[in-house]
C-alpha positions as CSV (number, residue, x, y, z in Angstrom):
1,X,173.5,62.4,123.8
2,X,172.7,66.5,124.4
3,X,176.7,67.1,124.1
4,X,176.2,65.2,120.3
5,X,172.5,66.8,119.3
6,X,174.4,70.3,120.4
7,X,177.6,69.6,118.3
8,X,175.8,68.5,115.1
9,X,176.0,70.4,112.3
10,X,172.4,70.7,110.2
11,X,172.0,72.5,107.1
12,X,169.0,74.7,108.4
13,X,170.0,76.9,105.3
14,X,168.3,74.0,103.3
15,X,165.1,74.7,104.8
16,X,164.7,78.9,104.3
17,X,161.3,79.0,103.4
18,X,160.2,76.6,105.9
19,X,158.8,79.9,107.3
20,X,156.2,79.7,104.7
21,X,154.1,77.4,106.8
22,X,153.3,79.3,109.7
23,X,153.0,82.3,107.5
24,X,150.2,79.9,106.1
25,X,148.9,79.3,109.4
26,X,148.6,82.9,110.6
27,X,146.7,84.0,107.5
28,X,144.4,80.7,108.6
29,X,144.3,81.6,112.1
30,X,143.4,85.7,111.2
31,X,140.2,84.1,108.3
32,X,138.9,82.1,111.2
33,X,139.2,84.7,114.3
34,X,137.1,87.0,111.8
35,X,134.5,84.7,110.2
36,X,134.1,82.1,112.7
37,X,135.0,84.0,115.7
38,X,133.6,87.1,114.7
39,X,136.7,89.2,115.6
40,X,139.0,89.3,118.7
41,X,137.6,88.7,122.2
42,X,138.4,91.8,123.9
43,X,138.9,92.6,127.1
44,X,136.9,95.8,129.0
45,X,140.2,97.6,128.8
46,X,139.2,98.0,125.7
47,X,135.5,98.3,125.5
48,X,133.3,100.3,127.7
49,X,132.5,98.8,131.1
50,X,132.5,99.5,134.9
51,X,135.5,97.7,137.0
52,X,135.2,97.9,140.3
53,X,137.4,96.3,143.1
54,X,135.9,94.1,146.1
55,X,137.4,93.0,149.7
56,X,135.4,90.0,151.1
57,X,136.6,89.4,154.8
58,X,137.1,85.7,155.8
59,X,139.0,83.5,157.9
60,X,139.5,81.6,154.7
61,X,140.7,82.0,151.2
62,X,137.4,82.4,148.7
63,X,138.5,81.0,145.6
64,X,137.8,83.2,142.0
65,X,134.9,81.1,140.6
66,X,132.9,81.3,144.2
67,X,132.8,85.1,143.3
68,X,131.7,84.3,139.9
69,X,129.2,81.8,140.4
70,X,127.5,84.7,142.8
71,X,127.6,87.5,139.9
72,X,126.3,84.7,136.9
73,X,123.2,86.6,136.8
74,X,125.0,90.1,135.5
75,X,125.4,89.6,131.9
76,X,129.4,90.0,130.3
77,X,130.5,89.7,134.2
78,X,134.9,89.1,134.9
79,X,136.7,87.9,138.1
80,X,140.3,88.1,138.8
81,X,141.5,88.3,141.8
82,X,144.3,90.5,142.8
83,X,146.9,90.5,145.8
84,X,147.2,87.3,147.8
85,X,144.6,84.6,148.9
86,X,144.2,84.9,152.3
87,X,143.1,89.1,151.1
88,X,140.2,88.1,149.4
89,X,140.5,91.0,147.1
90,X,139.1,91.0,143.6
91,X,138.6,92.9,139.9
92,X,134.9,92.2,138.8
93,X,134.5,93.7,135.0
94,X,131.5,94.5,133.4
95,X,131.3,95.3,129.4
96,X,128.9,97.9,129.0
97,X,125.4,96.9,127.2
98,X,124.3,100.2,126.7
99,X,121.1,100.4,128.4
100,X,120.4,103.6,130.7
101,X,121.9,103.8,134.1
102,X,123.9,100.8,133.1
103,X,126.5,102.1,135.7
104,X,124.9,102.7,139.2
105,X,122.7,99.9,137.8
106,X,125.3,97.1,137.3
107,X,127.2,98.5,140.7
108,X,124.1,97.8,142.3
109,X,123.5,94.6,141.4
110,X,127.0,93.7,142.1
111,X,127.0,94.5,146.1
112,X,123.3,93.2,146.6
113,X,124.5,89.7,144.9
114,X,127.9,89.9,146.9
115,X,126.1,90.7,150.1
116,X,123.3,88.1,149.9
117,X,125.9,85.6,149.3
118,X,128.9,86.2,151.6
119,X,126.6,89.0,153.8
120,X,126.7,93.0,154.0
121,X,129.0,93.5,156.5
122,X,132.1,91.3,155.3
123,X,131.9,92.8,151.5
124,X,133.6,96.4,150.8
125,X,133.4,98.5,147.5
126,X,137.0,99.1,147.4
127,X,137.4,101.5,144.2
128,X,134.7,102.0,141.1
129,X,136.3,103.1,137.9
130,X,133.7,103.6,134.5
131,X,135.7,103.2,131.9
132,X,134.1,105.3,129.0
133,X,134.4,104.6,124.6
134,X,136.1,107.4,124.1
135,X,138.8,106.3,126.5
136,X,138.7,102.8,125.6
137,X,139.8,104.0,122.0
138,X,142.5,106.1,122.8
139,X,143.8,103.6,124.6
140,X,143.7,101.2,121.6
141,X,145.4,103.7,119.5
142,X,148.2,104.7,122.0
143,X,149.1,100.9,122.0
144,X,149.3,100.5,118.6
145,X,150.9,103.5,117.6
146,X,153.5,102.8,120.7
147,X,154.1,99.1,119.4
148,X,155.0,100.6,115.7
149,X,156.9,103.2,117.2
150,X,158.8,100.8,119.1
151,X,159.5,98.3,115.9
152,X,161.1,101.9,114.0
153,X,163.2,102.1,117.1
154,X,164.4,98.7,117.0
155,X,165.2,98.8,113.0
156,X,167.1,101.9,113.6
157,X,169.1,100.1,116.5
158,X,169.8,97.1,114.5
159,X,170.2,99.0,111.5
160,X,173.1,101.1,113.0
161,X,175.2,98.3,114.8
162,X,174.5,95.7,111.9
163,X,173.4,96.4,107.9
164,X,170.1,97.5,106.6
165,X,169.3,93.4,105.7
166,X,169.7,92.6,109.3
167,X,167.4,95.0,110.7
168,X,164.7,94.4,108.1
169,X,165.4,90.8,108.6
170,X,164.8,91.0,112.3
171,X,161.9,93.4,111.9
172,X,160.3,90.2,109.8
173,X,161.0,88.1,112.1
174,X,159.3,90.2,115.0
175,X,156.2,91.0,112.6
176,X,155.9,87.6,112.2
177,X,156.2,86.0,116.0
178,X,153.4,89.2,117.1
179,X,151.5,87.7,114.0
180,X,151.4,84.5,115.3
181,X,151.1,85.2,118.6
182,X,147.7,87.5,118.0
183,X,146.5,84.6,115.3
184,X,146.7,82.2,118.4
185,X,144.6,84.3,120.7
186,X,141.8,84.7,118.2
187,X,141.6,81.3,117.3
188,X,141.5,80.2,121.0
189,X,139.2,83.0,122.2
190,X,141.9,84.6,125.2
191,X,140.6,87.9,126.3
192,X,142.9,90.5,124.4
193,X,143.5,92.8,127.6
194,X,146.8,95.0,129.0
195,X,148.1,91.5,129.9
196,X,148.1,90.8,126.0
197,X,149.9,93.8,124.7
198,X,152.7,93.1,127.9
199,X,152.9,89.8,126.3
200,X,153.3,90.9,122.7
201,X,155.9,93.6,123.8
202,X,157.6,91.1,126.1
203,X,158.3,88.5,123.1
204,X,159.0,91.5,120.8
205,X,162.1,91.9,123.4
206,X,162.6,88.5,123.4
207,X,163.1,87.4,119.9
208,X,164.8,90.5,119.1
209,X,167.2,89.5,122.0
210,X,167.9,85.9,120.1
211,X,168.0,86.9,116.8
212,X,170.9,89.7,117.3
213,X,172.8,86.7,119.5
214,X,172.4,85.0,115.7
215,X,173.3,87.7,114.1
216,X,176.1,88.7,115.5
217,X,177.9,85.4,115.2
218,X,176.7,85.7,112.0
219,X,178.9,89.0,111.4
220,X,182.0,87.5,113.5
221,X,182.1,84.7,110.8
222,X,182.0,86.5,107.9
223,X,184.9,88.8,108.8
224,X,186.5,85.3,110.3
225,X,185.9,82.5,107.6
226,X,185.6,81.7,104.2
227,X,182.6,80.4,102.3
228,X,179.4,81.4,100.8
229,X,177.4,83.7,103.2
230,X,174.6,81.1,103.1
231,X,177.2,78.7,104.5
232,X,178.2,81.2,107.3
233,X,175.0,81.5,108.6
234,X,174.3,78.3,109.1
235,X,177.2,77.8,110.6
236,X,176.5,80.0,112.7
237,X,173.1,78.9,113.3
238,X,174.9,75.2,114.8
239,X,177.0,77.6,117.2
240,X,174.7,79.6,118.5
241,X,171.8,76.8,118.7
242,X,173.2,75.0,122.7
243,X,172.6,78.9,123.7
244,X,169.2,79.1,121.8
245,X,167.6,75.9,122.8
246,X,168.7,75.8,126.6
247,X,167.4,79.8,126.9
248,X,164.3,78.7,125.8
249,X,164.2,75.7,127.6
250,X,165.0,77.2,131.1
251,X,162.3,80.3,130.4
252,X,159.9,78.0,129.4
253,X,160.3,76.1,132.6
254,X,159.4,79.6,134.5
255,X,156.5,80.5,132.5
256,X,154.7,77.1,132.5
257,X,154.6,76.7,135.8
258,X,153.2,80.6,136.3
259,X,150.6,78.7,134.1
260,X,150.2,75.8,136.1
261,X,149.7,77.5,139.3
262,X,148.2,80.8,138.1
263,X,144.1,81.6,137.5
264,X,142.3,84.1,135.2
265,X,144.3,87.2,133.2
266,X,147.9,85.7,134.5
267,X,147.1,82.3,133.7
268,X,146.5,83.9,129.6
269,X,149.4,85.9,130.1
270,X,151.0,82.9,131.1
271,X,149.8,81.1,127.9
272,X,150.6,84.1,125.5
273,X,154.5,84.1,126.6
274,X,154.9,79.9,126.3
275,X,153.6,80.3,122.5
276,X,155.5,83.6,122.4
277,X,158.5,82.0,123.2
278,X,158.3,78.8,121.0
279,X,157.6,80.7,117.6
280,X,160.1,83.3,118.8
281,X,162.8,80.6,118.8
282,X,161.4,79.2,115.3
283,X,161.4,82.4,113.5
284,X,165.0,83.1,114.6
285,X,166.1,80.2,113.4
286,X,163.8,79.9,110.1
287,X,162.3,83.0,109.5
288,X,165.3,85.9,110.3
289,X,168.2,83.6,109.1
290,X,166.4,82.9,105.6
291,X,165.1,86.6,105.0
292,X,169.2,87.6,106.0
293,X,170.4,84.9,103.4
294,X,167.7,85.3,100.5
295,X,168.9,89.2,100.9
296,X,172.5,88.4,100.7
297,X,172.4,85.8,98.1
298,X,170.6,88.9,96.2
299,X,174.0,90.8,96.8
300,X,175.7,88.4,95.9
301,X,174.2,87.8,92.7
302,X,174.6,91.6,91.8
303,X,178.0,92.0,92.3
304,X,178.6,89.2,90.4
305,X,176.7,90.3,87.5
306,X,178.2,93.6,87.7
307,X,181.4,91.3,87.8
308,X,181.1,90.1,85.0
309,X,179.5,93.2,82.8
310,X,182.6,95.3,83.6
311,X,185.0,92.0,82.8
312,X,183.3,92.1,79.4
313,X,183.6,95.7,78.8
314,X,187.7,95.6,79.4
315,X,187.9,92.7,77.0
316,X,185.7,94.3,74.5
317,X,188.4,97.6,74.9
């Protein structure tokens, strides 16, 4: 039954602006982030805060929402733990509010809750980092100006191996998967943190990665077959689809369980790459291929009109 779904041939030509609907969706998913949600949820990365980094010594594993229940009282208060269990070593994050002495007042009342619950001598301050506005925003600027800078790269590198309509095709189909991708994590309320910008850049790389495997079979058939363009593509869209669906499939097998198992900032990362992935595969398909064929059906069309304009003007002579 896979062997027949693989070898079938389907006219996803017919359907080039399905894309339309999850542009739809994203401009949804961006109105309510900022009028119900009130913007993104972001992470102290990028907001002031204090982070500091605890050791709790235990025969046994202390489990992430132990150490959170203890810190409840400190308004704005994260938990992640880092290394393995049996360390006991956590991330606790606190978003500045502003008030005086906010830092030696919130690392105060970190270690007294910590050591009334778990006692003095088995908790240990292992690092204290402030991390200040000013810091916070040139951090938000280096990411975005890095991720633009990046997407010029990547329409220059498609550009030179393929045609100007690829690259701009694929840079669509990218702008619309990080789209997506951010729409989703505003609607659902994930913490936008370092973890969120590795998962935007990771399905950047990833899409990009299956829409030049499109692509190129794309460029092998037109120098190979005859037809319309928009018949090549699709054609070639059928070929490359086994490859497509069982790349996906098998990554997607990885990542969910990371989500299963995982807790806290992995488990969102977790989450980010599984919707990542899906809309990267959709927009390859739907998105890339339909920009590619609108813009070549354009060129088609032009020639032909030239076509005929000259044809005219040598019978007219």
């Amino acid at each position: 039954m896979g062997d027949k779904i693989m070898t079938r041939n389907f006219n996803f030509t017919k359907y080039k602006y399905f894309g339309i609907i999850s542009t739809v969706l994203i401009i949804l998913g961006f109105i309510f982030t900022f009028t119900v949600k009130g913007g993104f949820n972001l992470g102290i990365d990028f907001k002031a805060g204090i982070n500091q980094q605890i050791a709790i010594s235990s025969s046994e594993v202390i489990e992430r929402v132990s150490v959170l229940d203890t810190l409840s009282g400190i308004k704005g208060v994260q938990v992640q733990r880092v290394g393995s269990d049996i360390e006991n070593r956590f991330v606790v994050k606190v978003q500045d509010s502003g008030e005086d002495n906010f830092q030696s007042a919130v690392a105060s009342s970190i270690k007294t809750a910590l050591d009334s619950n778990f006692g003095s001598s088995k908790v240990t301050i292992l690092s204290t980092e402030f991390v200040g506005g000013s810091f916070s925003s040139n951090l938000t600027q280096e990411v975005l100006f890095l991720t633009f800078f990046a997407l010029l790269l990547i329409l220059a590198y498609v550009w030179i191996r393929f045609h100007l309509n690829y690259a701009f095709s694929a840079i669509v189909a990218i702008f619309h998967d990080v789209l997506f991708l951010l729409a989703f994590i505003g609607v659902t309320g994930l913490e936008v943190s370092t973890g969120t910008i590795a998962a935007v850049l990771t399905i950047i790389g990833y899409s990009l990665n299956d829409t030049i495997v499109i692509f190129d079979r794309v460029r092998e058939n037109v120098k190979e077959s005859s037809g319309s363009f928009e018949e090549k593509v699709n054609t070639s869209l059928n070929e490359s689809l086994s490859r497509t669906i069982i790349t996906s499939l098998t990554t997607l097998i990885a990542v969910t369980s990371i989500f299963i198992l995982a807790d806290g900032q992995i488990k969102d990362f977790a989450l980010s790459l599984i919707v990542g992935i899906v809309i990267g595969t959709y927009s390859s398909i739907f998105v890339a291929s339909s920009v590619v064929v609108t813009w070549g059906n354009k060129i088609a069309s032009n020639r032909h009109a030239k076509f005929e304009t000259s044809s005219k003007l040598s019978v007219d002579k």
